[in-house]
MARBA-3410 file (N, C-alpha, C, O; in Angstrom, 1 decimal):
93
0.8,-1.2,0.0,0.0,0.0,0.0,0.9,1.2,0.0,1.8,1.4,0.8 ~ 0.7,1.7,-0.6,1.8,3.4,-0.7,1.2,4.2,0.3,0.1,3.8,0.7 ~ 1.7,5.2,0.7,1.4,6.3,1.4,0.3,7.1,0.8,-0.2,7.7,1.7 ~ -0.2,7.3,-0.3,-1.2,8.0,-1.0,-2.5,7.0,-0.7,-3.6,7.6,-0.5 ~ -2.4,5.6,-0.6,-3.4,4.5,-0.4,-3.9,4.6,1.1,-5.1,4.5,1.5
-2.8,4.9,2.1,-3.7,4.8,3.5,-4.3,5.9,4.0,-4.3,7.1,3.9 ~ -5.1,5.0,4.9,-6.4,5.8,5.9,-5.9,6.5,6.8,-4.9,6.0,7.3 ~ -6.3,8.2,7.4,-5.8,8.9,9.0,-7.1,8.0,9.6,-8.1,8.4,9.0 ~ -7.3,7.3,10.3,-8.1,7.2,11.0,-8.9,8.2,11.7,-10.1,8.1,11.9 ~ -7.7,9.4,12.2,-8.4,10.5,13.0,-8.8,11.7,12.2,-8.9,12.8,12.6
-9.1,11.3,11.1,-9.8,12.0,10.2,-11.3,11.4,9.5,-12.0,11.9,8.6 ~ -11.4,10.2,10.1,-12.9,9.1,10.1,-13.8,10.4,10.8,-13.5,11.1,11.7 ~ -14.8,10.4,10.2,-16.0,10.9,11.4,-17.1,10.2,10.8,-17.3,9.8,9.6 ~ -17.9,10.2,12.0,-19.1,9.5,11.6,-20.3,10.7,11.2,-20.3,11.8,11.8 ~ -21.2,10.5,10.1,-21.6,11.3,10.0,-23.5,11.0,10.0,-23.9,9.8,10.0
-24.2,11.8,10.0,-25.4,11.3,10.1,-26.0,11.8,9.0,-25.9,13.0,8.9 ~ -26.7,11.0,8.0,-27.1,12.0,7.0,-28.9,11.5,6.9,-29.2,10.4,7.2 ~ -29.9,12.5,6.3,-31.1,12.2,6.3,-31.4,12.0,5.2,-31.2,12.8,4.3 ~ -32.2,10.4,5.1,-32.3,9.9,3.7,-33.6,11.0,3.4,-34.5,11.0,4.2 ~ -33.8,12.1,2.2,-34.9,12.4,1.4,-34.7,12.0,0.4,-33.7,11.9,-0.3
-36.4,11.2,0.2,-36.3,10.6,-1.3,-36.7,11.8,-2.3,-37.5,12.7,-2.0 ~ -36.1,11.7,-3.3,-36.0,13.0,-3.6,-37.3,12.9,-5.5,-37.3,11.9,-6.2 ~ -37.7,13.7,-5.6,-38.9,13.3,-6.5,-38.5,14.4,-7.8,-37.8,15.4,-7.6 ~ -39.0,14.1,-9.1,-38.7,15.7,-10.1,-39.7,15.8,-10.8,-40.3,14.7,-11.2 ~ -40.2,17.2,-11.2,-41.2,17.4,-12.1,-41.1,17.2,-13.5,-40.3,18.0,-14.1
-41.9,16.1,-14.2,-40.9,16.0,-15.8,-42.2,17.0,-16.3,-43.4,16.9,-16.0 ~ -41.7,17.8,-17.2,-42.8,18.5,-18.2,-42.9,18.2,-19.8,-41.8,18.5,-20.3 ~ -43.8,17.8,-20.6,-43.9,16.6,-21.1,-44.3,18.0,-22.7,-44.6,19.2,-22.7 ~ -44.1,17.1,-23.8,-44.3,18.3,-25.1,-45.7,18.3,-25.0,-46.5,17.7,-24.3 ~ -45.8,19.3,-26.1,-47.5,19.3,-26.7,-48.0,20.1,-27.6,-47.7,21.2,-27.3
-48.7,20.0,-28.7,-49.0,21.0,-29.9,-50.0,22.2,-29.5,-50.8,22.8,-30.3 ~ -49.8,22.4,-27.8,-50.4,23.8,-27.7,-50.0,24.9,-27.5,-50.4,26.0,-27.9 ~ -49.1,24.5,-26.4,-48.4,25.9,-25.8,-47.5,26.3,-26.9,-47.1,25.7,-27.9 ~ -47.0,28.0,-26.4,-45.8,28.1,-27.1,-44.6,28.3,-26.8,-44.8,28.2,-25.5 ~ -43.7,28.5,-26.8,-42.4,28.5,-26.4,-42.4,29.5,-25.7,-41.8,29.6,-24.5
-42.9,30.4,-26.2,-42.6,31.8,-24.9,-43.8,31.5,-24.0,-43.7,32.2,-23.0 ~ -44.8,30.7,-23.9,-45.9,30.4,-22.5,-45.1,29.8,-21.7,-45.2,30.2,-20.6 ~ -44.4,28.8,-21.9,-43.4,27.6,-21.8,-42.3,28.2,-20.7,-41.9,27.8,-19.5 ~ -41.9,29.4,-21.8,-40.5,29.7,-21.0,-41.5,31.0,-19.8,-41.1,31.0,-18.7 ~ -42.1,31.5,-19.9,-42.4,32.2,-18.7,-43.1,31.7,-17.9,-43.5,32.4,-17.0
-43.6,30.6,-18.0,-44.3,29.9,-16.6,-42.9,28.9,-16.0,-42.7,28.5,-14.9 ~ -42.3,28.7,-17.1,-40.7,28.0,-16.1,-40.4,29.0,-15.4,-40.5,28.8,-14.2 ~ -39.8,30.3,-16.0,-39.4,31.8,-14.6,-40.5,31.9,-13.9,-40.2,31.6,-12.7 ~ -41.8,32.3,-14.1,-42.8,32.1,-13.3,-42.7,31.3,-11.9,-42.4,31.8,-10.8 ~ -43.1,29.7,-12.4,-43.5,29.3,-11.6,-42.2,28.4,-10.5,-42.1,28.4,-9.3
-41.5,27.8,-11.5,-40.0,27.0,-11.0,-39.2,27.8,-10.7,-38.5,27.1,-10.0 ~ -38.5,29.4,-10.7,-37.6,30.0,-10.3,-36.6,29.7,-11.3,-35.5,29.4,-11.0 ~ -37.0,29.6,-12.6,-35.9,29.3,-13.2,-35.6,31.0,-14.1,-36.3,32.0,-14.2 ~ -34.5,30.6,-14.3,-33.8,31.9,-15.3,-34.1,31.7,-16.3,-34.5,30.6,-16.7 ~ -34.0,33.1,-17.3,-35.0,33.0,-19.1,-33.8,31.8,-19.3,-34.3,30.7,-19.4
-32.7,31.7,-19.5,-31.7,30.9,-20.3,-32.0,29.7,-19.9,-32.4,28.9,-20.8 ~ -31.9,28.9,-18.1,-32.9,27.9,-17.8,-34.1,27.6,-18.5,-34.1,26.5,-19.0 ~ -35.1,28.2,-18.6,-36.4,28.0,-19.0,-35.8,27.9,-20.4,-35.9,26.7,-20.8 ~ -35.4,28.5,-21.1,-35.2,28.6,-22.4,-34.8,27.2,-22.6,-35.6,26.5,-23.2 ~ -33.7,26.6,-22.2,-33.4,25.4,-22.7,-34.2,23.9,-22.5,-34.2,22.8,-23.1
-34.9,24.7,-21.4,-36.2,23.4,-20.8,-36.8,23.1,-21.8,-36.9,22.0,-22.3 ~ -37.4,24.3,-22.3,-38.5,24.4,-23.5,-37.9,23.7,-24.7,-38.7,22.8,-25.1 ~ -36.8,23.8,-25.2,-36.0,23.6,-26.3,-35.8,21.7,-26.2,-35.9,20.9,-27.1 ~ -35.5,21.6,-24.8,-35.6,20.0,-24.6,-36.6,19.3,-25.0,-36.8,18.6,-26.0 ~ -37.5,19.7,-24.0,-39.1,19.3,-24.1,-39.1,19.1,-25.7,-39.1,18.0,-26.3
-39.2,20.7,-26.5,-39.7,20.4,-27.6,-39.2,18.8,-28.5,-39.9,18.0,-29.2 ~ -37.6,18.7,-28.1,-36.8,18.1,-29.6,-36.7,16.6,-28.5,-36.3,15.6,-29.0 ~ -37.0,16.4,-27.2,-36.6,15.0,-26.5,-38.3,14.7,-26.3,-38.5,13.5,-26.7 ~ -39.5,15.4,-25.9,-40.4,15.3,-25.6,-40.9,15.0,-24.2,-41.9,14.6,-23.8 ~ -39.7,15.5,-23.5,-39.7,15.6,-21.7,-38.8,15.9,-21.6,-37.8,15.7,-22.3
-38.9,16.5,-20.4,-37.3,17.2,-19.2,-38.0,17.5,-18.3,-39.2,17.7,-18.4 ~ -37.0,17.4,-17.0,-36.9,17.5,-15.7,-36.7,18.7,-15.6,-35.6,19.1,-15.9 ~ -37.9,19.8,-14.8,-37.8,20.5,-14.7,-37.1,21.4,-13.2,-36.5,22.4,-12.9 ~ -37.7,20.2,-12.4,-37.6,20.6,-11.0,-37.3,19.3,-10.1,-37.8,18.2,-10.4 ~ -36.5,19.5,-9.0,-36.3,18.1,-8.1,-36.6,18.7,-7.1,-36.6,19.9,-6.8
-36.9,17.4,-6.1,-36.7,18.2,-4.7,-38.2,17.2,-3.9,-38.9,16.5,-4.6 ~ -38.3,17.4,-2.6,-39.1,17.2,-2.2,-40.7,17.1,-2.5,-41.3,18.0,-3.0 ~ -41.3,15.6,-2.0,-42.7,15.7,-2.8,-43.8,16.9,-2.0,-45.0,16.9,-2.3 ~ -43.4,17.6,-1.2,-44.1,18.8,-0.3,-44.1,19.8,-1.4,-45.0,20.3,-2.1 ~ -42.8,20.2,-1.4,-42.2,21.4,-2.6,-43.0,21.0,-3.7,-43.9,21.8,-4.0
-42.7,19.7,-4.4,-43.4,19.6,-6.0,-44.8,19.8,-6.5,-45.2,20.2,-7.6 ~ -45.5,19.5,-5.2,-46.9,19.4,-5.6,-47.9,20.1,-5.9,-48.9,19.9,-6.6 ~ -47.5,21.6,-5.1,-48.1,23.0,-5.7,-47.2,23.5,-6.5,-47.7,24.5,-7.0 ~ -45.7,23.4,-7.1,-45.0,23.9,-8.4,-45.9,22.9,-9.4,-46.7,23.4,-10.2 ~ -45.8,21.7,-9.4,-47.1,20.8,-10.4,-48.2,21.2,-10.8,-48.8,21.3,-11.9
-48.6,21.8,-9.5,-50.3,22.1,-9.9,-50.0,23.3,-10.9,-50.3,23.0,-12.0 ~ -49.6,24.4,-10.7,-49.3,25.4,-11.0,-48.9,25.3,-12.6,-49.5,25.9,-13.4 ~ -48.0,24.6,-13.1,-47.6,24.0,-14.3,-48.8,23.4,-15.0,-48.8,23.4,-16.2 ~ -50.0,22.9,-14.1,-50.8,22.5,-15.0,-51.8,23.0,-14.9,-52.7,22.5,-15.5 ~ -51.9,24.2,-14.1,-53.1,25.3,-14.1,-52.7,25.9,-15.3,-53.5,25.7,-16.2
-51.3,26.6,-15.9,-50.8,27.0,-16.7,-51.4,26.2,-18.1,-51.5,26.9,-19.1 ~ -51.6,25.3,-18.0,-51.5,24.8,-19.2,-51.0,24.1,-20.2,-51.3,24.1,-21.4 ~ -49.6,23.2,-19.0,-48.6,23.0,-19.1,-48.9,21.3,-18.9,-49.9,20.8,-18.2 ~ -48.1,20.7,-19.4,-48.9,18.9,-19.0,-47.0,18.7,-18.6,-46.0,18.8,-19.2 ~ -47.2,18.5,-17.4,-46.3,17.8,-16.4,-46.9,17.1,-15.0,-48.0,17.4,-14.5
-45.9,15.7,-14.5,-46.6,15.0,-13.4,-45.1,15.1,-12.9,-44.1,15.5,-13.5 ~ -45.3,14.3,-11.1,-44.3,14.6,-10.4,-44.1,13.0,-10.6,-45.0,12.2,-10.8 ~ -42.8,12.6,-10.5,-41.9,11.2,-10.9,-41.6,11.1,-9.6,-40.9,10.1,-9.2
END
């Protein structure tokens, strides 16, 4: 074992970490919205930036889904609703 290979032991700590299962909002294409509804309900509603939103849109359109948001199923569920009050077809994964 070389010197680069071993352990300080007194540099172990134990740590405690809290499992969150962590969930994401996929937002899904569609022949209604338009790219600019698209991109200002992403700044709108997700806190995303025009260039974020911008690229979301641009996915969506050419993959036919993207992941718009992660995070907790508390967090997701009114940014969800809101996406699909808009007029937006996305569900939480």
């Amino acid at each position: 074992m070389s010197k680069k290979e071993k352990i300080n032991p007194s540099l172990d700590e134990d740590v405690l970490i809290k499992d969150v299962e962590k969930h994401q909002i996929i937002l899904y294409n569609d022949d209604v919205n338009t790219f600019q509804h698209v991109i200002e309900t992403l700044v709108k509603v997700c806190k995303h930036t025009y260039q974020q939103a911008e690229q979301c849109a641009y996915i969506v359109h050419f993959s036919g889904k993207c992941v718009v948001k992660t995070g907790s199923l508390e967090e997701l569920v009114p940014i969800c609703s809101a996406l699909l009050d808009a007029g937006l077809s996305a569900e939480i994964s």
